[in-house]
N, C-alpha and C positions, 0 to 999 in steps of 0.2 A: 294792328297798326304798324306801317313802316316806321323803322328807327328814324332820328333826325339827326344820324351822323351820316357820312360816306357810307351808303352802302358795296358794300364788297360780298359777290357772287360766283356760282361757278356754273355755267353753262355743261347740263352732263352728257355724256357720250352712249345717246339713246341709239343713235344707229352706228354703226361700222364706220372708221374712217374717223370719225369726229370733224374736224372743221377745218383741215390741212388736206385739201386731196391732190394726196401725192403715193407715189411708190416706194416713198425711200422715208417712211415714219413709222414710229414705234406701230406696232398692231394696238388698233382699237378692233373689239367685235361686236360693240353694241349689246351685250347679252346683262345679262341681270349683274351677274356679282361682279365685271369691271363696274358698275356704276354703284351696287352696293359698296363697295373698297371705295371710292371716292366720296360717297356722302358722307360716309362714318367718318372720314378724314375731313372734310369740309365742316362737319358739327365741331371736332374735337378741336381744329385750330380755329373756331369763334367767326367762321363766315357767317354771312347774316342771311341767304339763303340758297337752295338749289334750284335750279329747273330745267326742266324736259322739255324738248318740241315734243308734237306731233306728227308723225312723215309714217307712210301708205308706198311709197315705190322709191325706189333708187334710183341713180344714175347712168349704172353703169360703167363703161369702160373697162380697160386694164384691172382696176382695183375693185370692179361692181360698187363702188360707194354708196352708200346711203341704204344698199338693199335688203340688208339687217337690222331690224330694227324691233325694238321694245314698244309697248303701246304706254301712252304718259301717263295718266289719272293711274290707271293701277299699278304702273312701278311706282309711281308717289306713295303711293297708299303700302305699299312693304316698305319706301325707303322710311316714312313716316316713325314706321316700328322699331327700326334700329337709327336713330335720329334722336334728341332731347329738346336742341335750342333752335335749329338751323330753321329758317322758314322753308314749306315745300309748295312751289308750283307745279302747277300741273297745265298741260295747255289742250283749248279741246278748239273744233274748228267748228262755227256757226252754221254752216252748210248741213255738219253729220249729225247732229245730235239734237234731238227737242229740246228746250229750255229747260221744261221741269224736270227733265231725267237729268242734267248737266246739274241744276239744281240738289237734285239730291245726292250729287255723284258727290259735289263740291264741299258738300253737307259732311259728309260720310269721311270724306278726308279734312275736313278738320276735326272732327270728331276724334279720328284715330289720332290723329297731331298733337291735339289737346291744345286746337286755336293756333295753329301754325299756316292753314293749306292759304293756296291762292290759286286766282285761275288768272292763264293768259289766256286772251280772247287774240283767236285766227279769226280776222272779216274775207281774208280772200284763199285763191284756190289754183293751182298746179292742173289745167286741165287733165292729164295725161293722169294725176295721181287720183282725182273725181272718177274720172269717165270708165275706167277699169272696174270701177265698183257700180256704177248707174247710176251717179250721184252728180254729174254735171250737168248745169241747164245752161242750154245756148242762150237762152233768151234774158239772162239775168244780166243786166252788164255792174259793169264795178258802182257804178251808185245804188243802184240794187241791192249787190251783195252789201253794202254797209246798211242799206237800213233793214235788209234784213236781220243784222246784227245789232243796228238798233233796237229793234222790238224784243230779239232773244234776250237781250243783256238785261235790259228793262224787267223781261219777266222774269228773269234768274233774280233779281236784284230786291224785286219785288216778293218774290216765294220765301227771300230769304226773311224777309221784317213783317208779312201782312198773314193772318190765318186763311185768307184764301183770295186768291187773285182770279177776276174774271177780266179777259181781254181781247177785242176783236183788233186785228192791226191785218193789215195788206196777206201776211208768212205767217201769221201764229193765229189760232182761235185759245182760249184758255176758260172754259167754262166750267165757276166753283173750284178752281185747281188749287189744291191744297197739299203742302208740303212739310211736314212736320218731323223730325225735331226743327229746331231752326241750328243755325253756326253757335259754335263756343263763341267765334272772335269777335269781336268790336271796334267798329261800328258793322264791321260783316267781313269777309276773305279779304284781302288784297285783291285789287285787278290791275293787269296790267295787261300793255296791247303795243303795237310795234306798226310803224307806217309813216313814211314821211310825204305824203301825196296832202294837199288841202284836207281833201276825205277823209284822212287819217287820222290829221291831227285834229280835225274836230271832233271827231270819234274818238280817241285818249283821251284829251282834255277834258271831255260832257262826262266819262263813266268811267274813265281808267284811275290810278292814284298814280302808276308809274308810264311812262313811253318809252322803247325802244327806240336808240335812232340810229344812221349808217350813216355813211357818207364818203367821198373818195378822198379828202384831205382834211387835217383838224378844221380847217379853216371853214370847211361847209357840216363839218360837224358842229362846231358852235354856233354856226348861222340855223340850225334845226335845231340846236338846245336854246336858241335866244325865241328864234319863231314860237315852238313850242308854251315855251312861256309868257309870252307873249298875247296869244290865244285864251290860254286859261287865264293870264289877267283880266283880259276885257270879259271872262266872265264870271269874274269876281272869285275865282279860284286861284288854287295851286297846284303843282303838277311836279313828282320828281324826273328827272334826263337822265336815263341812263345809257351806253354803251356796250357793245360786245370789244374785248383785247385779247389778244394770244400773247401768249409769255413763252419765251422761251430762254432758259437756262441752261448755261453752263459753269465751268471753274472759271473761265476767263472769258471776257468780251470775245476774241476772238476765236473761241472755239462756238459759240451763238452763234455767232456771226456762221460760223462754217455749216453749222448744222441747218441755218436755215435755207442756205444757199446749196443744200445740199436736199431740202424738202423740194426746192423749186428747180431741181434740177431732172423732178423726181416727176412734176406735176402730170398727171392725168388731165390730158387736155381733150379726150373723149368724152371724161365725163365731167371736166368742164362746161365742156359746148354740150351737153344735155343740158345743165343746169342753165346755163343761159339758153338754151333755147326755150325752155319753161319760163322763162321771165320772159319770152315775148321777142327777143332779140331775131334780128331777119338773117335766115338760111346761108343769105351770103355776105355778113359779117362774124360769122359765128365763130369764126378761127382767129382770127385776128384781135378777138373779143379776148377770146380763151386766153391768147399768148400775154393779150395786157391785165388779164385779172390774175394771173398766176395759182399756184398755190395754194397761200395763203391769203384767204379773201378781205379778213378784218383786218384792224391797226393792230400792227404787232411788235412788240417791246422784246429786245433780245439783249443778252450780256450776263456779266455776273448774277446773282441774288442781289448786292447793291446795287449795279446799272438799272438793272430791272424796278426795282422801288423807285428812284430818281424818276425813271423814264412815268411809271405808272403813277407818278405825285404829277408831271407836268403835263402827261397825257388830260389826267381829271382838270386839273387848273385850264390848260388852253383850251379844253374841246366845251369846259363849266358845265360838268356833269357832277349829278347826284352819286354816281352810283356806277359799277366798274365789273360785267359780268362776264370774267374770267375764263380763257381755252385754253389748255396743255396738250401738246403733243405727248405727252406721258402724264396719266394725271396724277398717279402715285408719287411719282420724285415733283414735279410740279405744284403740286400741293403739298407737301411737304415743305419744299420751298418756300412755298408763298406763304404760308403757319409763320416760318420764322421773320420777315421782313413785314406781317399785317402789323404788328407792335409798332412798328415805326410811320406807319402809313396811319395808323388810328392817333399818333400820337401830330402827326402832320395837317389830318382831319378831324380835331375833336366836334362833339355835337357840337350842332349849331353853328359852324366858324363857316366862312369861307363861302356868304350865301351869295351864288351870281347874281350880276347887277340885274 
């Protein structure tokens, strides 16, 4: 079960880069033990969970970003073992993986967890990162891909509480498919899913517990955390909001301040414009794109350890988020950091307080 206070997370640094691409940031390498050093730090100062994308091809550019990378489910499944409290997500994409093997994978790391794992549900796909492997269908379009993620999620969901699930749907046949053991957790893993298209959010809402949202100013981030809610009232649900925030710390505001303006001065706008060109963006806005998304692509809180807690209390208040899942440009002194000023944030969010209108 999700906690019923603020949750507070840390988005880990599965591939190279992490989530600043720029030339001028700490090195991330994506390998195993930078992100083993961050979860063990993540359980010990009392975050409430970690998670992993899953990414197939990089970027490129100047700094090749992204093109290092760890596969999710089973770095989960080691961070699990040196872990106690932390929750572990894992993220798998509906496209790669049969249901019941996603099913048993999900199984197996709660298992090792002891009732901890979750799965994020990917509905869509990076042609460039499919088609490398023979996994992209032209003919699928985006409502497509969601129900085919409908019917997966469905069977996953179902393997997990039924001795044997039989089901004919459009993408899945399941005949007698039986999965056994079943999860430790209750009522079953966490799910959580990310999408701010109509699509999306009716897909969160019908099967997810949490949603991911984005957006380019608080102001249209609470309009997708109100939306959201919104949706799962009319149907007769609940639903927690959560966010991605980069933190960035110094001794003084203004040395934040410089460091950031010093990530963005740094930015990889090659492999910028990959990345927006994988979002679909046309050939010949793709520079002008790059210059205005920068760097740093999420909302980002920069200053002291206090500035930083201030900013990250009104960030959750304006944007009326459940939940606040954390990127450092260094995640060692970053987290570290953020250990010391969570006491004041939990004491700011106790359960239950502060439930958007």
């Amino acid at each position: 079960m999700m906690p019923n206070h603020k949750m507070f997370g840390v988005f880990l640094p599965i591939a190279n880069g992490g989530w600043i691409i720029s030339r001028n940031t700490p090195t991330l390498d994506g390998l195993y033990e930078t992100n083993r050093e961050a979860a063990i730090i993540a359980d010990r100062i009392g975050l409430d969970f970690i998670m992993s994308m899953s990414k197939f091809r990089g970027f490129g550019g100047e700094t090749n970003h992204w093109s290092t990378s760890m596969e999710s489910m089973t770095m989960m499944a080691g961070l699990a073992e040196v872990t106690r409290n932390v929750k572990v997500w894992a993220t798998m994409h509906a496209l790669l993986s049969n249901p019941a093997v996603v099913a048993k994978m999900v199984t197996t790391l709660d298992h090792i967890s002891k009732g901890r794992a979750g799965l994020n549900i990917v509905a869509g796909a990076y042609r460039e990162e499919f088609s490398q492997m023979g996994a992209w269908d032209d003919t699928l379009t985006h409502a497509d891909r969601y129900q085919l993620t409908e019917e997966w999620i469905t069977i996953i969901k179902r393997l997990w509480a039924e001795p044997s699930v039989t089901f004919k749907g459009r993408f899945f046949d399941m005949d007698d498919c039986q999965s056994d053991p079943k999860p430790l957790s209750k009522p079953r893993p966490d799910l959580i899913a990310a999408g701010q298209s109509d699509r999306g959010f009716d897909f969160s809402t019908t099967h997810a517990d949490a949603c991911f949202i984005g957006g380019r100013s608080l102001e249209e981030r609470r309009n997708f955390s109100r939306r959201a809610r919104q949706i799962a009232a009319e149907k007769g649900k609940t639903i927690k909001v959560c966010s991605m925030c980069t933190v960035v710390h110094a001794d003084t505001d203004t040395k934040a301040e410089a460091m950031v303006q010093r990530f963005e001065d740094g930015a990889d706008l090659g492999a910028i414009m990959a990345q927006m060109r994988s979002w679909g963006i046309a050939p010949e806005n793709l520079a002008a794109a790059a210059r205005k998304m920068g760097a740093s692509q999420n909302h980002t809180v920069m200053g002291s350890p206090e500035t930083c807690r201030e900013k990250i209390e009104a960030y959750v208040e304006s944007a009326e988020l459940d939940g606040v899942m954390l990127i450092f440009p260094d995640y060692k002194t970053g987290l570290e950091m953020f250990g010391d000023i969570l006491p004041g944030l939990r004491k700011q969010f106790p359960a239950d307080s502060h439930e958007p209108a």
